[in-house]
N, C-alpha and C positions, 0 to 999 in steps of 0.2 A: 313786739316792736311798738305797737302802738301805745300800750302802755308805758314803756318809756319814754316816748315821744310826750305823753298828758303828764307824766311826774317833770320832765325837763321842764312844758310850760307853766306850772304850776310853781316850780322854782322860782323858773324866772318872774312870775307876776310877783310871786313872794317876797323878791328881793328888789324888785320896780315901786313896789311899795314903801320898802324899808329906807329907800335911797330918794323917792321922792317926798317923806317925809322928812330926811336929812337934807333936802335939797342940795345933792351933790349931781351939778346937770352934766358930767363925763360917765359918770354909773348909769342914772336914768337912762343914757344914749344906748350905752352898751346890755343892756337889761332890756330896753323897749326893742332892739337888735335881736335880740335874741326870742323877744315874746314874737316877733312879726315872722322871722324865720320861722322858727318852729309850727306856726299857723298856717305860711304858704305851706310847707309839707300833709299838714292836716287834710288843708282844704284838697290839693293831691287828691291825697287817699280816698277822701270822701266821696272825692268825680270820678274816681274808678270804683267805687263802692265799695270798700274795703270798712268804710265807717258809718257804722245805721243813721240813718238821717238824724232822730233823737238824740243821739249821742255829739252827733258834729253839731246839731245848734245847743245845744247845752253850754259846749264847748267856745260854740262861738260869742254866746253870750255872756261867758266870764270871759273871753278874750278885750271883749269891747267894754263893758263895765269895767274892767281892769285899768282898762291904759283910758277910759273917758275919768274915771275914777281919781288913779294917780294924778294926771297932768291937771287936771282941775284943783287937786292939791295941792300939787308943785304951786300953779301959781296963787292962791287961797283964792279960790273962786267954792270953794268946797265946805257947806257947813260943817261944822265941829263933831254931830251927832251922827252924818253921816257916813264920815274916816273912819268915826271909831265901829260902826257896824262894818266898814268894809274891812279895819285888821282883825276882827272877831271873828266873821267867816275867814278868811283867809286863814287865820292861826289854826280854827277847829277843820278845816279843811287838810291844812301841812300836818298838823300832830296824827291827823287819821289815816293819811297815808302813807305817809312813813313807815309804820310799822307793816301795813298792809303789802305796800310793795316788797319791804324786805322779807315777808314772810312766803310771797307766792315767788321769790326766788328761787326756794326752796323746796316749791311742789312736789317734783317726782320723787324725795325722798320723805315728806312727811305730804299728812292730807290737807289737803284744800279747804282753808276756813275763811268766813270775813268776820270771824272771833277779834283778831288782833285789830283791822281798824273799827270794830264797832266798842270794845272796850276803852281805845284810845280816845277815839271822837265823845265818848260819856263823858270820863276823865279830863279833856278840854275844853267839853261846855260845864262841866259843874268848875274845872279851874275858872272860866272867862265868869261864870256870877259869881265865884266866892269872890275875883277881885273888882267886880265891877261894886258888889254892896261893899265891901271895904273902903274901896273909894269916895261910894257916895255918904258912907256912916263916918268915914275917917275915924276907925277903929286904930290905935295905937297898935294892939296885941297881934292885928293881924297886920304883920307886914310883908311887903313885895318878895324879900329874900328868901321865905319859904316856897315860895312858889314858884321863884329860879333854882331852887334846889333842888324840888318835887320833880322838877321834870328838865334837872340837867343830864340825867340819861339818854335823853335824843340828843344833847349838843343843840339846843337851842340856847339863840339872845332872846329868853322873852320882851327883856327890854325896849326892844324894837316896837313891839304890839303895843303895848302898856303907855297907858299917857299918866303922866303922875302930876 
């Protein structure tokens, strides 16, 4: 359970992101809705001790970085070098768990690995430097659409992360 509960918020910060970069303030609403819910249940959990303390402030501090994050975006209050480290964790963050969670669906028939998001999360820190030095060399031969390709098996918009 709980682990569904940190993939839904992780979503939602995900897409709190995507939407306060777009600056579309009826998303934001409904996204920041969903980030706050999902946190009162957290916090819940965490007062009956269901969540190791470690674990709930972790949590609680990508909750609050998240949404101090965004809205200081939203309204550009937000340096430019700072956004972009926060879609970088976020992106290396979503690409890692993704695979991870769909894989511990899976448990009682195959075994138990953190194989799948530790390959993943390599995979999207060497994707976030191949295109962060592209960007800053403005290399022609490397461009953005191979790396929407490379990793349109998840059904990702890299687009969203990527400031071009």
């Amino acid at each position: 359970m709980m682990q569904g509960m940190l993939t839904c918020l992780l979503g939602n910060l995900t897409l709190l992101s995507y939407f306060a970069k777009k600056k579309e303030k009826e998303a934001i609403l409904v996204q920041t809705l969903g980030v706050v819910s999902i946190y009162i249940v957290i916090v819940q959990l965490a007062v009956a001790g269901a969540m190791p303390l470690l674990q709930f402030t972790a949590t609680s501090a990508a909750v609050v970085a998240g949404l101090v994050l965004n809205f200081m975006n939203y309204y550009g209050w937000l340096l430019q070098w700072v956004w972009q480290i926060w879609e970088d964790f976020i992106t290396i963050v979503g690409i890692s768990v993704l695979p991870q969670v769909m894989w511990s669906t899976f448990v009682p028939y195959i075994p138990s690995s953190n194989l799948p998001g530790l390959i993943c999360c390599s995979l999207a820190i060497v994707v976030i430097i191949l295109v962060s030095i592209c960007q800053s060399c403005h290399f022609e031969v490397c461009s953005i659409q191979y790396v929407k390709r490379a990793f349109s098996f998840f059904n990702l918009n890299l687009q969203k992360f990527i400031m071009f």
